[in-house]
C-alpha positions in Angstrom: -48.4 -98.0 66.0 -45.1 -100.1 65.1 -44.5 -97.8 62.7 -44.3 -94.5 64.6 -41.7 -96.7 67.3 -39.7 -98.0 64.4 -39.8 -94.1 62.7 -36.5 -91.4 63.9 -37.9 -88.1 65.0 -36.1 -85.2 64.7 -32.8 -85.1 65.4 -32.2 -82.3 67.6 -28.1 -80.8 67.7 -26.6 -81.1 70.7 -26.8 -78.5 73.4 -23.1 -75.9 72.9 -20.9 -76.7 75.5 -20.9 -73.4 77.7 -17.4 -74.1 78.7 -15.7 -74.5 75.3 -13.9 -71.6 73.8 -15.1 -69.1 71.5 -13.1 -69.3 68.4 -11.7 -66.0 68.8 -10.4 -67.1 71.9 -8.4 -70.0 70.1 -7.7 -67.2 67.2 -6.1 -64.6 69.6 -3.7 -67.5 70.9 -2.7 -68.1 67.2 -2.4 -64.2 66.9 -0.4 -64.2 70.3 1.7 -67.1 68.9 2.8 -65.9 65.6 3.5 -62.4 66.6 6.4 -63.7 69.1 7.0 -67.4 68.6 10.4 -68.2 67.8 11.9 -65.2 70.0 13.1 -65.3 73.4 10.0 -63.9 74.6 9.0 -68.0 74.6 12.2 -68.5 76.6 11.0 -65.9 79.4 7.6 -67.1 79.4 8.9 -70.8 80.3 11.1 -69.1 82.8 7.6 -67.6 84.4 6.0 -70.8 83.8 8.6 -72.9 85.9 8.5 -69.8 88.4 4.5 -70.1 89.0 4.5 -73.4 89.0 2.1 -75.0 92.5 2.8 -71.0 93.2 6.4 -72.1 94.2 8.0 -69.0 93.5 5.8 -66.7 95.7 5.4 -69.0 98.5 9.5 -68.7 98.3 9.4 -65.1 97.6 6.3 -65.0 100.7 8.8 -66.8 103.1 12.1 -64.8 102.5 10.0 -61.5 103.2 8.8 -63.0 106.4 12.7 -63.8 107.6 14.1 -60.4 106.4 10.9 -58.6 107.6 11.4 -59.4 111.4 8.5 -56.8 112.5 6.1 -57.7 110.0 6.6 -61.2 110.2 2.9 -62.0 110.6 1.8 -59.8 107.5 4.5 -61.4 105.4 2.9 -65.1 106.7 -0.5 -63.8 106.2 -0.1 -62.9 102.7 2.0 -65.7 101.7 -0.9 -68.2 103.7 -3.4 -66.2 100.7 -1.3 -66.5 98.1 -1.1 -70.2 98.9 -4.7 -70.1 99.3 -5.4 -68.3 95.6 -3.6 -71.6 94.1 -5.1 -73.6 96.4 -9.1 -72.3 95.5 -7.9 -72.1 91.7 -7.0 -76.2 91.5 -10.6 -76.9 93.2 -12.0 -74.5 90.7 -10.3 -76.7 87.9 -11.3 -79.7 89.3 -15.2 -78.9 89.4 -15.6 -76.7 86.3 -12.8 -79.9 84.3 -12.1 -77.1 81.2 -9.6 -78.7 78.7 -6.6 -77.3 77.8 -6.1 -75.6 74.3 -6.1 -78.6 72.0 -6.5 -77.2 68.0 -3.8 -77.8 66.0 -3.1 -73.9 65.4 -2.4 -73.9 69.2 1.1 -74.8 70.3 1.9 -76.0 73.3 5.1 -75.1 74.2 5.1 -76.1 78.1 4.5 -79.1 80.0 1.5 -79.0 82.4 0.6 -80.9 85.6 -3.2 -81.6 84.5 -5.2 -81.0 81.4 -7.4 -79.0 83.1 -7.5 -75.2 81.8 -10.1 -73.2 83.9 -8.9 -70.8 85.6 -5.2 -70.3 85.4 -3.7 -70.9 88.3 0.0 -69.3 87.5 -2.7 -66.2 86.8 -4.2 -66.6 90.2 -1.6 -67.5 92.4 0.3 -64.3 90.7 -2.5 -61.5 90.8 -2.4 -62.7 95.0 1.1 -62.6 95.3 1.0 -58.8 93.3 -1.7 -57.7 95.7 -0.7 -59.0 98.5 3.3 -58.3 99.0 2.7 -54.9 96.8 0.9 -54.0 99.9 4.0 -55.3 102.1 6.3 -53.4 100.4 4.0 -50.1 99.5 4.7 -50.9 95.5 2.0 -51.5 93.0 3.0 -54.6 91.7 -0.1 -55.7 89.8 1.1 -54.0 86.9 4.8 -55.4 87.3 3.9 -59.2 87.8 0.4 -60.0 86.4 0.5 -59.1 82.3 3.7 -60.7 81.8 2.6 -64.2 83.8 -1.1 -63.7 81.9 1.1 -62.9 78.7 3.1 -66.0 79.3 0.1 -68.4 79.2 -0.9 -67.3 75.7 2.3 -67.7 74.6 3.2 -71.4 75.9 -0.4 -72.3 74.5 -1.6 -73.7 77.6 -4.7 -71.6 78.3 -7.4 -69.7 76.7 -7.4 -65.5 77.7 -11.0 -66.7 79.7 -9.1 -68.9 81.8 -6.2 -66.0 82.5 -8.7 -63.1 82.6 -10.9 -65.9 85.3 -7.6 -66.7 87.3 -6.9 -63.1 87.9 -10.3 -62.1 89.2 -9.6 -65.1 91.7 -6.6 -64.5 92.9 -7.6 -60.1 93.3 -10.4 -61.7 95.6 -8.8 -63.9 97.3 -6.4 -61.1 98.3 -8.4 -59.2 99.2 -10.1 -61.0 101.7 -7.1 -62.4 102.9 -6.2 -58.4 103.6 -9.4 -58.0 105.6 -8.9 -61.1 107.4 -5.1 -60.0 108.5 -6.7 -56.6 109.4 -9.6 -58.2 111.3 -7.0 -60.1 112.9 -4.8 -57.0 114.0 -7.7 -55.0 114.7 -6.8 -52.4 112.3 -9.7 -53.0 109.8 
């Protein structure tokens, strides 16, 4: 009996992380990399970067429209209030899902971040909101504008895997719109 105690069994592999990247994921960042590393597409993506950060530049962006925008002061502060809530929702996300940044040594990082958390992007988030939300103010479609160049810009600075942009745009689109049918619910104009 000793004997089948003392014995190993099988050694079974560890369960795949489900979070952890594909390696095309990690290859397409590479690929992104190479193509325009070097050029001043980096600068303009650290511009972005800085821009997104906490969602700082569209909560400024939110507020000026709801100064110059006397008569639709509330819709400016509504949408601004769901931007803020799209990076708000994102960080929680982070927290409970805990994703790791890119760390592989073809990866560089080219950006300082405030956590090593990677899932989903908030910059991605907090801009899809911001696109959907004051392209509605101001009767532009913005989406197209805003969100590829900040999505763009996380490849670039090596900070987050194309999952964790494509994720944080899908959150921030659905956080605005339910924001929009809140404000409408609100107004009574649903």
């Amino acid at each position: 009996m000793a004997e089948l105690i003392d014995r190993p069994g099988p050694t079974r592999a560890p369960d795949p992380d489900p979070l952890a990247p594909a390696g095309a994921e990690v290859q397409v960042l590479e690929a992104v990399q190479r193509a325009v590393g070097g050029t001043a597409v980096v600068k303009a993506a650290r511009g972005a970067s800085l821009f997104g950060e906490h969602a700082a530049g569209w909560l400024a962006i939110g507020a000026i429209g709801a100064l110059a925008d006397r008569r639709r002061r509330r819709e400016w502060l509504t949408a601004t209030a769901g931007v803020a809530l799209a990076h708000g929702v994102s960080i929680g996300v982070k927290r409970v899902v805990r994703r790791p940044r890119p760390h592989d040594p073809r990866v560089q990082v080219l950006v300082g971040t405030p956590s090593r958390l990677s899932f989903p992007s908030a910059h991605a988030t907090s801009t899809t909101a911001a696109a959907v939300l004051f392209g509605a103010l101001v009767h532009k479609p913005l989406v197209p504008l805003l969100v590829p160049p900040m999505a763009a810009s996380r490849l670039v600075l090596g900070v987050h895997y194309p999952s964790d942009v494509l994720a944080g745009s899908l959150l921030g689109a659905a956080v605005a719109v339910a924001t929009r049918r809140w404000g409408a619910t609100r107004r009574g104009t649903r």
